[in-house]
N, C-alpha and C positions, 0 to 999 in steps of 0.2 A: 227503183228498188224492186228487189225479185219477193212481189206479194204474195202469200199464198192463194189470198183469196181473188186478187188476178188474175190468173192461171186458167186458162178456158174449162167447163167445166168437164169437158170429155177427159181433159188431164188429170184433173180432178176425182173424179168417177170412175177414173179405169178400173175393168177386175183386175186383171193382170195386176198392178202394181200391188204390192202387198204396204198394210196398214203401216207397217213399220217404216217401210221407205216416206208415205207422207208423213210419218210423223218426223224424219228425219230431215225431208226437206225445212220443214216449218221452222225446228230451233236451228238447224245449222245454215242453211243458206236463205231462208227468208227473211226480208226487211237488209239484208247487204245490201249493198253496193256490185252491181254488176263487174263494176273495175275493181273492184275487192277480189272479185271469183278469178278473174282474170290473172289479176297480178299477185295471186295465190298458185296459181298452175304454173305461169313463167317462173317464180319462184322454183318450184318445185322441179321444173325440166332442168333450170340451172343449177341447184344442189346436185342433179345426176349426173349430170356432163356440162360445165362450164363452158364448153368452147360451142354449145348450141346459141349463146349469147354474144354480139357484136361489141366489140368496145373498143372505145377511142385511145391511141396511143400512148394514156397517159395510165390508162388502164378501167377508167372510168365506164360502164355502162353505156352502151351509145343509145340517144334517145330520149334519157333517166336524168332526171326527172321530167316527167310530164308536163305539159304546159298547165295551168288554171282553166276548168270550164267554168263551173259555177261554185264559186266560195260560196259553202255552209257548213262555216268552221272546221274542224279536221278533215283535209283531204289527201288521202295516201296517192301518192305520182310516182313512186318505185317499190317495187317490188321487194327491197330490203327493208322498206319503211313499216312501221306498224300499225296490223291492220285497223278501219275504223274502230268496231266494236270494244275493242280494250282499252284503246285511247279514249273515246269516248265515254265508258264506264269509268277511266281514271280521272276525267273531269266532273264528272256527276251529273251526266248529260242521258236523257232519260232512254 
């Protein structure tokens, strides 16, 4: 998961980055899922241009779904699927 408190501290510390952006990091992309971030931007390229995505003659996504790395409980494997955070909060998973 993308920790904040992970983060080497140079990242952490920089002037350059303004207070806002960490603090943006922290609620919006910290404690995700890397594959969350990921298959959030594929998302996003295919909403612009659909034909930036391969798919199989049936019309299915080629690829999609992901295979299982490590089950712990909901794991999003396409990028139409929804992401963990929501699903999660709809089970009452903390």
């Amino acid at each position: 998961m993308a920790v904040y408190a992970g983060l080497p501290n140079e990242i952490r510390t920089k002037s350059k980055t303004s207070n806002a952006r960490h603090r943006n990091y922290k609620t919006v992309v910290g404690r995700r899922l890397v594959l969350d971030t990921l298959l959030d931007a594929l998302k996003f390229f295919m909403d612009c241009d659909p034909a930036l995505a391969y798919r199989e003659p049936d019309g299915e996504l080629a690829g999609f779904p992901l295979p299982t790395y490590i089950f712990q409980g909901y794991e999003r494997l396409d990028p139409h699927w929804s992401a963990q955070a929501p699903v999660s909060n709809l089970l009452g998973a903390p």
